[in-house]
mmCIF file of the N, C-alpha and C atoms, coordinates in Angstrom:
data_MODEL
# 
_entry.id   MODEL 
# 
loop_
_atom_site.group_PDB 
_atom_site.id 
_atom_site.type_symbol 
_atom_site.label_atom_id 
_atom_site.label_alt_id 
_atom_site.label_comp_id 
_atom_site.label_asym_id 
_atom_site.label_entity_id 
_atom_site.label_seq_id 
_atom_site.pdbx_PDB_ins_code 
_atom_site.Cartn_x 
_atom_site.Cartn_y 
_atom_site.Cartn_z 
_atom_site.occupancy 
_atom_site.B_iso_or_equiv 
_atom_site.pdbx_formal_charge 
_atom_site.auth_seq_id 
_atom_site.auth_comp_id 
_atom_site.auth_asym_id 
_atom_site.auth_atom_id 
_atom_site.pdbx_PDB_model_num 
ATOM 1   N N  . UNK A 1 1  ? -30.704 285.855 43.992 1.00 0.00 ? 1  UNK A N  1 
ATOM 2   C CA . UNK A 1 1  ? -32.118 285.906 44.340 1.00 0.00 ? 1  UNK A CA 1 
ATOM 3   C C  . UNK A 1 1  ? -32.703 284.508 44.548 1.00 0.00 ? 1  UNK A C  1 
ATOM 4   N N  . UNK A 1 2  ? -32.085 283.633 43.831 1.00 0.00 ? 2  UNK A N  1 
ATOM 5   C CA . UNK A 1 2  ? -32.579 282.390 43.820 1.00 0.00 ? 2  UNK A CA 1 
ATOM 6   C C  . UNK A 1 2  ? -32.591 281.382 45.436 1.00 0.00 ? 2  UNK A C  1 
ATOM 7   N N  . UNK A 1 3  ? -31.323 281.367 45.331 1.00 0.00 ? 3  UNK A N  1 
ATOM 8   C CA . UNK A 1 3  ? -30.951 280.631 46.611 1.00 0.00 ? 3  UNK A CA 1 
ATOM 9   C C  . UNK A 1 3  ? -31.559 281.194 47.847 1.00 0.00 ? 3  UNK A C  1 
ATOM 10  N N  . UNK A 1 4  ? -32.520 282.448 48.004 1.00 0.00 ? 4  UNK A N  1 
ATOM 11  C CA . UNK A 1 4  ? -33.155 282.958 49.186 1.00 0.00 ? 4  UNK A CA 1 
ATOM 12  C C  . UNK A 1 4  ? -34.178 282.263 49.159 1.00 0.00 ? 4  UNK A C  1 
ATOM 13  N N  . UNK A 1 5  ? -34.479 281.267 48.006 1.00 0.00 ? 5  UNK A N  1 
ATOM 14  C CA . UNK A 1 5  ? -36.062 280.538 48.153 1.00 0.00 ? 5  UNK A CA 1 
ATOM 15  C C  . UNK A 1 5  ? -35.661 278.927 48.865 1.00 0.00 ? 5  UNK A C  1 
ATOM 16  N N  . UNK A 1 6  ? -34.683 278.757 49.516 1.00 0.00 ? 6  UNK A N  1 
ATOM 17  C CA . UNK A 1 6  ? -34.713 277.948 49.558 1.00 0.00 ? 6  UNK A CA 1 
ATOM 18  C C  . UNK A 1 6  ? -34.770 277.650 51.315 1.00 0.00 ? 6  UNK A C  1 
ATOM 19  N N  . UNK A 1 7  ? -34.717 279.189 51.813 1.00 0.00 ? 7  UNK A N  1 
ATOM 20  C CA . UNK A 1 7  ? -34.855 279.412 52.823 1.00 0.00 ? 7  UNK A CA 1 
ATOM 21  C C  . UNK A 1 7  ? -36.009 279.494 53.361 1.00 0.00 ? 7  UNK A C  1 
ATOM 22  N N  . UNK A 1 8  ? -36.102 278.670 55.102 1.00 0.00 ? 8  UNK A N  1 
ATOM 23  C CA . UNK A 1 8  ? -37.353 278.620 55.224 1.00 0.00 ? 8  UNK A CA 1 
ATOM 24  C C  . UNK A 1 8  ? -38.396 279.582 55.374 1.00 0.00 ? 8  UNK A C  1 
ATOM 25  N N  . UNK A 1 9  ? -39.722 279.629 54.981 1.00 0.00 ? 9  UNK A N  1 
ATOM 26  C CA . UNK A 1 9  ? -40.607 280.431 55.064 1.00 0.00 ? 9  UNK A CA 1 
ATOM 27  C C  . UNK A 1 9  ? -41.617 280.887 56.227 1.00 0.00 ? 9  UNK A C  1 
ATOM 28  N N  . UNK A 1 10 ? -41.591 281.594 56.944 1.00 0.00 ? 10 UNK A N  1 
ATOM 29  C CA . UNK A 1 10 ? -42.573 282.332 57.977 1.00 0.00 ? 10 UNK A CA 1 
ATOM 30  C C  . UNK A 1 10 ? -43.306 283.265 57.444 1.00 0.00 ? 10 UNK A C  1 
ATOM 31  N N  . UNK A 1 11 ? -44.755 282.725 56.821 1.00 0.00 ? 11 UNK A N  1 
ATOM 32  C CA . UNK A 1 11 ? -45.364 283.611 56.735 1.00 0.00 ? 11 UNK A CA 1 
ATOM 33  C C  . UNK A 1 11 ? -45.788 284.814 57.453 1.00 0.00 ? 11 UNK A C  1 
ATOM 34  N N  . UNK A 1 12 ? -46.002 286.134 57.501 1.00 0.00 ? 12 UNK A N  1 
ATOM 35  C CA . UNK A 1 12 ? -46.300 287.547 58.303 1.00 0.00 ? 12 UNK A CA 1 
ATOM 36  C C  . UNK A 1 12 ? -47.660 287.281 58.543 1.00 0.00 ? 12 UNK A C  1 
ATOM 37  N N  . UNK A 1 13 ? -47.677 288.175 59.253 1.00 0.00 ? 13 UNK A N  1 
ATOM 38  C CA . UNK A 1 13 ? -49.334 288.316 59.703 1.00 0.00 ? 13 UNK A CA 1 
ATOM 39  C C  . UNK A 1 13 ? -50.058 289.261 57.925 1.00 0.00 ? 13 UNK A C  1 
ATOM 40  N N  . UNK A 1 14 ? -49.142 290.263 57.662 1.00 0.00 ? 14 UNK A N  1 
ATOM 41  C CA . UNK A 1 14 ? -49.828 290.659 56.832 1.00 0.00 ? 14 UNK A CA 1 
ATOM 42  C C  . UNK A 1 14 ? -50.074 289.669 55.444 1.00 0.00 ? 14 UNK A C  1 
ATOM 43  N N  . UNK A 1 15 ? -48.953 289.014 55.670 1.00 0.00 ? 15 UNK A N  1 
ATOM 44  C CA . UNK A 1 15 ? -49.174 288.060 54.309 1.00 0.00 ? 15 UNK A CA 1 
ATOM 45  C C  . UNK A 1 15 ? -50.559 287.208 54.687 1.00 0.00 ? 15 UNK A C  1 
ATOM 46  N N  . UNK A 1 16 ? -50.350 286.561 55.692 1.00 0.00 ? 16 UNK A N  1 
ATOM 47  C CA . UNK A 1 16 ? -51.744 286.045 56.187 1.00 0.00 ? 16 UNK A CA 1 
ATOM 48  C C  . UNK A 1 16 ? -53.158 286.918 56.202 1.00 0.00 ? 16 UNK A C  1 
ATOM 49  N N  . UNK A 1 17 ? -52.984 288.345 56.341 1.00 0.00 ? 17 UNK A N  1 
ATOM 50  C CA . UNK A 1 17 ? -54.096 289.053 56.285 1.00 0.00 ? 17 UNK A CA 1 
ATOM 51  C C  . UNK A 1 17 ? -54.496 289.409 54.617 1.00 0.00 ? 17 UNK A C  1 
ATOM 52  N N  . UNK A 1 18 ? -53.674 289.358 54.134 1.00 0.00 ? 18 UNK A N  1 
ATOM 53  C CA . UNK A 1 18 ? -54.059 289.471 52.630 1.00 0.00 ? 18 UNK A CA 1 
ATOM 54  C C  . UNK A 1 18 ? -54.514 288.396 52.193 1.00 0.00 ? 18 UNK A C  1 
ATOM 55  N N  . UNK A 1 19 ? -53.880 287.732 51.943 1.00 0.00 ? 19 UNK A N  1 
ATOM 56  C CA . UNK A 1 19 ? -54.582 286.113 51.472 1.00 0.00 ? 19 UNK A CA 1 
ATOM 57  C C  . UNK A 1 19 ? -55.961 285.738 52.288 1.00 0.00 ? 19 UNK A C  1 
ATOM 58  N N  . UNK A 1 20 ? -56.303 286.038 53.765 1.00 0.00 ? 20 UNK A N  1 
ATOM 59  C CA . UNK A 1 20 ? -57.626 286.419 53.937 1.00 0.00 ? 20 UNK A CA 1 
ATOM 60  C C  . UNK A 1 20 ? -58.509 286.896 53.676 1.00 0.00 ? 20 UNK A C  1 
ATOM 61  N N  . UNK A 1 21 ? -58.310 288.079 53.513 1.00 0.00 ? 21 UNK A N  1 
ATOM 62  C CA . UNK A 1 21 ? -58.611 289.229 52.034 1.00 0.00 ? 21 UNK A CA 1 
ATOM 63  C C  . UNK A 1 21 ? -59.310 289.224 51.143 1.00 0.00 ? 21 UNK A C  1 
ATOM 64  N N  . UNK A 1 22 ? -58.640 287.842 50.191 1.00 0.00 ? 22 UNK A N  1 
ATOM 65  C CA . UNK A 1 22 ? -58.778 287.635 48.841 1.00 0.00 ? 22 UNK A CA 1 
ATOM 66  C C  . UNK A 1 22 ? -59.741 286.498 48.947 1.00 0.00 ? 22 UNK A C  1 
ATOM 67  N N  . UNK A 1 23 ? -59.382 285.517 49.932 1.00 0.00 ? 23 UNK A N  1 
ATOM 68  C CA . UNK A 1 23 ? -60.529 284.713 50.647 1.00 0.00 ? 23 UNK A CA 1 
ATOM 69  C C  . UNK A 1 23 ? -61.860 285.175 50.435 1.00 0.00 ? 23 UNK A C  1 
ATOM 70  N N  . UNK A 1 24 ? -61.894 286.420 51.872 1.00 0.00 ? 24 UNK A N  1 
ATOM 71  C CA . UNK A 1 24 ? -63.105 286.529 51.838 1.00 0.00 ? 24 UNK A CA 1 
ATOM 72  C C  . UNK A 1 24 ? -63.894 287.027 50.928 1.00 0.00 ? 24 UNK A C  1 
ATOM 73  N N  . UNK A 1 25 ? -63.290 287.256 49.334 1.00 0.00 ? 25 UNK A N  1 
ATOM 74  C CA . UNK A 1 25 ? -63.859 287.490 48.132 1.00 0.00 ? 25 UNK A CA 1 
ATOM 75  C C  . UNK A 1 25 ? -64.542 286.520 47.107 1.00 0.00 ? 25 UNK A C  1 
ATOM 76  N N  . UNK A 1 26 ? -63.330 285.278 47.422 1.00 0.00 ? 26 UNK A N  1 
ATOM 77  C CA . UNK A 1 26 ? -63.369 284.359 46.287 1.00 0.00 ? 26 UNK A CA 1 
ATOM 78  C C  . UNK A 1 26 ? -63.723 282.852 46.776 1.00 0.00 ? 26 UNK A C  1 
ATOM 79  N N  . UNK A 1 27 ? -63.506 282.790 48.341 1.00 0.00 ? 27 UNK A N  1 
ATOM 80  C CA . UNK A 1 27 ? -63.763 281.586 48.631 1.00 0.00 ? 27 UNK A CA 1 
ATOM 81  C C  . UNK A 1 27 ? -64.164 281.677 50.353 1.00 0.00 ? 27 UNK A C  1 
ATOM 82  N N  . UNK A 1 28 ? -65.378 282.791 50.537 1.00 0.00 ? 28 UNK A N  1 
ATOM 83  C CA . UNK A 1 28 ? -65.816 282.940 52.401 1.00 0.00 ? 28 UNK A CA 1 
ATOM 84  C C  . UNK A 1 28 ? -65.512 281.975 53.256 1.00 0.00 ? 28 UNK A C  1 
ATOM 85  N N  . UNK A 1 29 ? -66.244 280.539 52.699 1.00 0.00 ? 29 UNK A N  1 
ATOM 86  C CA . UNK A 1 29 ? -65.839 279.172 53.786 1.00 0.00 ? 29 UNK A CA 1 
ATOM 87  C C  . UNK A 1 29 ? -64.238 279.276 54.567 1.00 0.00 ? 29 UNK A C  1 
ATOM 88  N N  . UNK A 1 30 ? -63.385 279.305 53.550 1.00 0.00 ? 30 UNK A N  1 
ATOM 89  C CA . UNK A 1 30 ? -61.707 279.192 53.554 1.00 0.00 ? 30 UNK A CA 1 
ATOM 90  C C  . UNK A 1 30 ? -61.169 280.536 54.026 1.00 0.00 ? 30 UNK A C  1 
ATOM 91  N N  . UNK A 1 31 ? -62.283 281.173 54.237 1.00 0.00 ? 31 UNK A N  1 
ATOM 92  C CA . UNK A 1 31 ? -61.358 282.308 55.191 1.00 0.00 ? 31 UNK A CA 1 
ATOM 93  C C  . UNK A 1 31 ? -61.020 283.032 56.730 1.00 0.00 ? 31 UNK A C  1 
ATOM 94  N N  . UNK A 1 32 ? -60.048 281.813 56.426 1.00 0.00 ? 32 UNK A N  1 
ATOM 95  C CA . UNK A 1 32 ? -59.052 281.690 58.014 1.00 0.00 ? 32 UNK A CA 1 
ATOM 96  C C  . UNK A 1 32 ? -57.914 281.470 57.997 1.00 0.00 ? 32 UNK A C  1 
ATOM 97  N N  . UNK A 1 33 ? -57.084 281.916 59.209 1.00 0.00 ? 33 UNK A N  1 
ATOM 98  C CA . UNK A 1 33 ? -55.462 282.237 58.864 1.00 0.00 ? 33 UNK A CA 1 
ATOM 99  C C  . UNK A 1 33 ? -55.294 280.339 58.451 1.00 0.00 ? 33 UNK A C  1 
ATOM 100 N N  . UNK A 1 34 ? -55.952 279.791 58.972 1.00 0.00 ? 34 UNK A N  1 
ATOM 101 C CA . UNK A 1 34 ? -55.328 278.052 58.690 1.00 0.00 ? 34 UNK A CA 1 
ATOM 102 C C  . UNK A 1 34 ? -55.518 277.859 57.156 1.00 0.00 ? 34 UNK A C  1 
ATOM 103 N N  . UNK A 1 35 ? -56.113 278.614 56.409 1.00 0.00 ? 35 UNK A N  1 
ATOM 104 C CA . UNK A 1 35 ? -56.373 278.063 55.232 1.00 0.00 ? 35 UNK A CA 1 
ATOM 105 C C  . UNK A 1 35 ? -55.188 279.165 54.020 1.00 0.00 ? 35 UNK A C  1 
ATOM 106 N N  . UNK A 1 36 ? -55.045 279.701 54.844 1.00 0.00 ? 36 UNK A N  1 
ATOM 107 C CA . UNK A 1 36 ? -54.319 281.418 54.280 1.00 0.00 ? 36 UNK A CA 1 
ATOM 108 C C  . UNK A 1 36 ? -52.884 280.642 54.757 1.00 0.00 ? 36 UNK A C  1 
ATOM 109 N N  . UNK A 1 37 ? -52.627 279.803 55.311 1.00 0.00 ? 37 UNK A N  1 
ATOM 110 C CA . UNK A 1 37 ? -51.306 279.494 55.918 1.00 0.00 ? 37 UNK A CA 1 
ATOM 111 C C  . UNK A 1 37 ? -50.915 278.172 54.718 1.00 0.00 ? 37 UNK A C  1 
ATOM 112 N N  . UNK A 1 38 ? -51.917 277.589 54.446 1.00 0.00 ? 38 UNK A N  1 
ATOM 113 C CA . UNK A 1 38 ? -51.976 276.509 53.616 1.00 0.00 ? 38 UNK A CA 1 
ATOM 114 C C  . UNK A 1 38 ? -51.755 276.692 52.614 1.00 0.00 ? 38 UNK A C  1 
ATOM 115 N N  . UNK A 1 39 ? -52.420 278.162 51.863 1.00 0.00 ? 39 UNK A N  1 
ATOM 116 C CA . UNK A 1 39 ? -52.041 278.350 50.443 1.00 0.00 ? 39 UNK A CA 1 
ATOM 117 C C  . UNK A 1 39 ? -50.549 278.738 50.262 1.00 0.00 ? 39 UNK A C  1 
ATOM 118 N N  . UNK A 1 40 ? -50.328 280.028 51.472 1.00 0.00 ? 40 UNK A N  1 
ATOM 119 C CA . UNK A 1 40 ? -48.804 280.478 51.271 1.00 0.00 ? 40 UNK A CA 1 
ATOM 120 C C  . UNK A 1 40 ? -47.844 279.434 51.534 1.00 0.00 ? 40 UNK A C  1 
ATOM 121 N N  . UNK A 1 41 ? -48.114 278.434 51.873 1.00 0.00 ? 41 UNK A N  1 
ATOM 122 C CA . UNK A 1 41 ? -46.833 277.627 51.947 1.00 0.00 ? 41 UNK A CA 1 
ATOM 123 C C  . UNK A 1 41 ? -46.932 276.552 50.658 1.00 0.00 ? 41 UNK A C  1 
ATOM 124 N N  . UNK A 1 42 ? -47.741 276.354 50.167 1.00 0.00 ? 42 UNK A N  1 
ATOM 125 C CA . UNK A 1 42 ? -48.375 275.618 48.822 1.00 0.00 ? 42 UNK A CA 1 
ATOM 126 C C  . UNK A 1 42 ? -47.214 276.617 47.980 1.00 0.00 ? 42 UNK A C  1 
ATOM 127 N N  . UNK A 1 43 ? -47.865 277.710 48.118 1.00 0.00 ? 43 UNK A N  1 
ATOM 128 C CA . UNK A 1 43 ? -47.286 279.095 46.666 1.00 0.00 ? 43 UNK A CA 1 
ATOM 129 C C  . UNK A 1 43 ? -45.838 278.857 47.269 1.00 0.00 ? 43 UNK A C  1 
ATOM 130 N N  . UNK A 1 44 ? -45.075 278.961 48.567 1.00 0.00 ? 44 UNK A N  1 
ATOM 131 C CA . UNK A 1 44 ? -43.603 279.149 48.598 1.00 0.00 ? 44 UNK A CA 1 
ATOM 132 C C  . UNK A 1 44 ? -43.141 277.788 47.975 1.00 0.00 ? 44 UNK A C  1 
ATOM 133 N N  . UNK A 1 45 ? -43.681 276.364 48.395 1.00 0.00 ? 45 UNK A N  1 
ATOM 134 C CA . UNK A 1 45 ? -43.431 274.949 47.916 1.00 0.00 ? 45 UNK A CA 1 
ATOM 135 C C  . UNK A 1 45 ? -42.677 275.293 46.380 1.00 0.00 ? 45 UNK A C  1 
ATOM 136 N N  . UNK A 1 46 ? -43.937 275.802 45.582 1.00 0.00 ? 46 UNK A N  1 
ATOM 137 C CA . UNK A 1 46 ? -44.532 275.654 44.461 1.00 0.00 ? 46 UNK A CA 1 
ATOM 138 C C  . UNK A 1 46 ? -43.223 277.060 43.726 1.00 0.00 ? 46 UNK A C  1 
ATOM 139 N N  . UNK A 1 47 ? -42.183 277.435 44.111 1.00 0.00 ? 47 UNK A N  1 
ATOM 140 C CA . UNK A 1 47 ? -41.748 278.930 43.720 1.00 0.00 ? 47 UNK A CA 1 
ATOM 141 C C  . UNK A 1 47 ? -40.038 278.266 44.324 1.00 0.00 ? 47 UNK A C  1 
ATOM 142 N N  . UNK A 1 48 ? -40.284 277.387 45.250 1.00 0.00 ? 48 UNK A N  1 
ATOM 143 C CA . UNK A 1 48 ? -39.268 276.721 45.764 1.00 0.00 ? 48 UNK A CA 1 
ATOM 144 C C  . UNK A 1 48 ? -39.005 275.406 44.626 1.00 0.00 ? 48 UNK A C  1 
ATOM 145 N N  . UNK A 1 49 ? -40.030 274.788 44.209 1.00 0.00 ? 49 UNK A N  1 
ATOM 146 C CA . UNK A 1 49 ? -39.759 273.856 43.232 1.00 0.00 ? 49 UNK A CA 1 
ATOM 147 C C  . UNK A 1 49 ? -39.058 274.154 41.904 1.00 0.00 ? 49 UNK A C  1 
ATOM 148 N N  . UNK A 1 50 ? -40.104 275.279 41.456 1.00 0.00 ? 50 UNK A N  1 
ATOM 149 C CA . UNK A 1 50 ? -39.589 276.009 40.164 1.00 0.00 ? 50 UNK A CA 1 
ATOM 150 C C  . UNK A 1 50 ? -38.137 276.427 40.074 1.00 0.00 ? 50 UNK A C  1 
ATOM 151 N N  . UNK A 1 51 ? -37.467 277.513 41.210 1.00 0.00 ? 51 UNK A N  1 
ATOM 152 C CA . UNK A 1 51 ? -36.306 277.607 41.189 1.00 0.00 ? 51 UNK A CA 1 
ATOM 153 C C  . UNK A 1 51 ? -35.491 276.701 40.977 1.00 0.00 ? 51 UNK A C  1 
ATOM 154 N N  . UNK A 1 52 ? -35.466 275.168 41.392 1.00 0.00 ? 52 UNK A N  1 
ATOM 155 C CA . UNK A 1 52 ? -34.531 274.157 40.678 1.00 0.00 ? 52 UNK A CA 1 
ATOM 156 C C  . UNK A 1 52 ? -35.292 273.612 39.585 1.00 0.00 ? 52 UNK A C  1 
ATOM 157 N N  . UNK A 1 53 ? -36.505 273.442 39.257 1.00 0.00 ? 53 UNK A N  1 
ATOM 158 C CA . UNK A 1 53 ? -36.772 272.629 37.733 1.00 0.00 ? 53 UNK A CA 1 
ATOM 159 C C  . UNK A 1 53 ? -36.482 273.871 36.906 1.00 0.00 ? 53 UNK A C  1 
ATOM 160 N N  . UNK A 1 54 ? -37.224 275.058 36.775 1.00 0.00 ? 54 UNK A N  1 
ATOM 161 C CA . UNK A 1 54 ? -37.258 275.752 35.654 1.00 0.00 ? 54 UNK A CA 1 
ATOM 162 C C  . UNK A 1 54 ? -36.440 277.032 36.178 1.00 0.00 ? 54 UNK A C  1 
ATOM 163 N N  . UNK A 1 55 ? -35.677 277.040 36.644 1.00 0.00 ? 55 UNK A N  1 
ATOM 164 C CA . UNK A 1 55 ? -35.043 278.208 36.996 1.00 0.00 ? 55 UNK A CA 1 
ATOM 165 C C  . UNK A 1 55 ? -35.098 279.507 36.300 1.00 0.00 ? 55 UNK A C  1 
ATOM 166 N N  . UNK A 1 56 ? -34.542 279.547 34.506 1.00 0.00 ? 56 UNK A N  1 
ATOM 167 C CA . UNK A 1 56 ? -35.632 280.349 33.942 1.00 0.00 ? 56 UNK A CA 1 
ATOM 168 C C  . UNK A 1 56 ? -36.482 281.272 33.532 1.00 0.00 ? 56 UNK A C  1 
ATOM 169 N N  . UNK A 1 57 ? -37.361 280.214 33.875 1.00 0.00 ? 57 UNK A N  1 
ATOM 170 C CA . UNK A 1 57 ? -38.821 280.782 34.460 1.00 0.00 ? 57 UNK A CA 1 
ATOM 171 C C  . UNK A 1 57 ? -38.735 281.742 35.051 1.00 0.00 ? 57 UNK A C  1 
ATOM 172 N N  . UNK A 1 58 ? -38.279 281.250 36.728 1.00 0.00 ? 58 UNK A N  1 
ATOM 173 C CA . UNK A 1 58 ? -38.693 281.854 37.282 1.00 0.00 ? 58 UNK A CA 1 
ATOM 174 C C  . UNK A 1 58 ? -37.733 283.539 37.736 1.00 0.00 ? 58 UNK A C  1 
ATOM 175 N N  . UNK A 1 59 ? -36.289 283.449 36.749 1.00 0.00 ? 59 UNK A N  1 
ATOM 176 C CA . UNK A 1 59 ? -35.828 284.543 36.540 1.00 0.00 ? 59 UNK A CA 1 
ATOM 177 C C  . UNK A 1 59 ? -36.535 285.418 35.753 1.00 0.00 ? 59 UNK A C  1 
ATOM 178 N N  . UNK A 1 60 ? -36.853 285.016 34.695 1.00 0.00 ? 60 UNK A N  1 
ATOM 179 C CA . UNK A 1 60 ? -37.764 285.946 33.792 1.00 0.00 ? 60 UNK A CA 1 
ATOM 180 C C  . UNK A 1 60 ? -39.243 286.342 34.291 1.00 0.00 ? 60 UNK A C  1 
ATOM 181 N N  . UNK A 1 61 ? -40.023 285.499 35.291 1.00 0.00 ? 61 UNK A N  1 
ATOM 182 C CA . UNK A 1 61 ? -41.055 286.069 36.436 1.00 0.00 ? 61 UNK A CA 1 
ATOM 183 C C  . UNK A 1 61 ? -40.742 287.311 37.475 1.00 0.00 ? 61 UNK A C  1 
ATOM 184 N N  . UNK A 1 62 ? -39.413 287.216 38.311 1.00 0.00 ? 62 UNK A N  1 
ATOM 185 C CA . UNK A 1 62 ? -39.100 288.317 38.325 1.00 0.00 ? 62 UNK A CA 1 
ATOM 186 C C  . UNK A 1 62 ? -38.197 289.401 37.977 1.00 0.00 ? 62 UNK A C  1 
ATOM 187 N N  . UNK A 1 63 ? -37.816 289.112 36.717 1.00 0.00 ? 63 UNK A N  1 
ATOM 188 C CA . UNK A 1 63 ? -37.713 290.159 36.029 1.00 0.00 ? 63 UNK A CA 1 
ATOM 189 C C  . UNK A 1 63 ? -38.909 291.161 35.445 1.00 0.00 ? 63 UNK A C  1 
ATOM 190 N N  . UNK A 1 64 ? -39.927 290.430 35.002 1.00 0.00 ? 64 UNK A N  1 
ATOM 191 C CA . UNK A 1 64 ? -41.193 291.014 34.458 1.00 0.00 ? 64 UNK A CA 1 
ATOM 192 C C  . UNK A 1 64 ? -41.163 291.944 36.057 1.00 0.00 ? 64 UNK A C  1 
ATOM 193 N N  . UNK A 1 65 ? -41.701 291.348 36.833 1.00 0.00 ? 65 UNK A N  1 
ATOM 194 C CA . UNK A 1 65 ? -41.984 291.725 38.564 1.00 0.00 ? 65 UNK A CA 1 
ATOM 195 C C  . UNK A 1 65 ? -40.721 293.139 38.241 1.00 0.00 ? 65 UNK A C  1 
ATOM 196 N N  . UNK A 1 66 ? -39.754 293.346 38.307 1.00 0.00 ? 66 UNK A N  1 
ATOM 197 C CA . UNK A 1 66 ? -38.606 294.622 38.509 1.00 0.00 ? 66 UNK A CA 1 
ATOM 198 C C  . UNK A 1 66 ? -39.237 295.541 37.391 1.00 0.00 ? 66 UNK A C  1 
ATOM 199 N N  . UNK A 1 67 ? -39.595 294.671 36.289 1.00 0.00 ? 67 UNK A N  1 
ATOM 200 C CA . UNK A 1 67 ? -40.061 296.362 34.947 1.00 0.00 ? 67 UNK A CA 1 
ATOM 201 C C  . UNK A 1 67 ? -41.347 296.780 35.429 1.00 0.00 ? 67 UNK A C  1 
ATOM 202 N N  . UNK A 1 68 ? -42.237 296.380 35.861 1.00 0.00 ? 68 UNK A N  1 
ATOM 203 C CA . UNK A 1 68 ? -43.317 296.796 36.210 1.00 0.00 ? 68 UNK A CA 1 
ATOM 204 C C  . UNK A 1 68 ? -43.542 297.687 37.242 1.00 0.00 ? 68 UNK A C  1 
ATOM 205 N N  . UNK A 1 69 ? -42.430 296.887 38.890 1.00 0.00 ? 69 UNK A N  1 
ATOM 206 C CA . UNK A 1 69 ? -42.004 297.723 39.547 1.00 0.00 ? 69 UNK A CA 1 
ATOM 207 C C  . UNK A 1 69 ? -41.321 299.268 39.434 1.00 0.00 ? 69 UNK A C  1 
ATOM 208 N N  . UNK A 1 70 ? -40.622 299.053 38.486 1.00 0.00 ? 70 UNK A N  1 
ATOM 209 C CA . UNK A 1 70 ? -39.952 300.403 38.282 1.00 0.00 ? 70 UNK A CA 1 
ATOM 210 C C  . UNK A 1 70 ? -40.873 300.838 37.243 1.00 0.00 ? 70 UNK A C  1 
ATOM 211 N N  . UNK A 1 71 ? -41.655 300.738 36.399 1.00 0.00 ? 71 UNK A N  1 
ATOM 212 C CA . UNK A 1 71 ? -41.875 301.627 35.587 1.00 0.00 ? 71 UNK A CA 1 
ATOM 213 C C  . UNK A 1 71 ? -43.644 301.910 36.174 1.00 0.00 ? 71 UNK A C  1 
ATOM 214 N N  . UNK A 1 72 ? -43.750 301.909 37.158 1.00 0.00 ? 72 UNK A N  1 
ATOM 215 C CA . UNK A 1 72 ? -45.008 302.659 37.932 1.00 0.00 ? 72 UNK A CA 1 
ATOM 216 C C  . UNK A 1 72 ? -44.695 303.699 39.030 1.00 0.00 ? 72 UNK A C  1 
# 
């Protein structure tokens, strides 16, 4: 699972439409795909870093992510 983060990222339109989304809730000014493009590649950076410092981490992040998944 790990080594897929290291691959580059193309955000979707829907990923971009969500993070718009949440924008236009929490921050109206910033809601535009340029600013929605900025965060998701910030969050992949930031998930891409972790996998080599705290690796971990970020196994036990999605692991939590799989019990929750399955148990809904």
């Amino acid at each position: 699972m790990l080594d897929k983060m290291t691959k580059e990222y193309e955000p979707s339109e829907k990923d971009i439409n969500t993070v718009i989304s949440i924008l236009k809730r929490t921050d109206p000014k910033h809601a535009t795909p340029e600013w929605a493009n900025l965060i998701l590649d910030h969050i992949h950076a930031a998930l891409d870093d972790m996998s080599f410092s705290n690796p971990e981490k970020l196994e036990g992040i999605i692991q939590d992510i799989e019990k929750k998944r399955l148990s809904s």
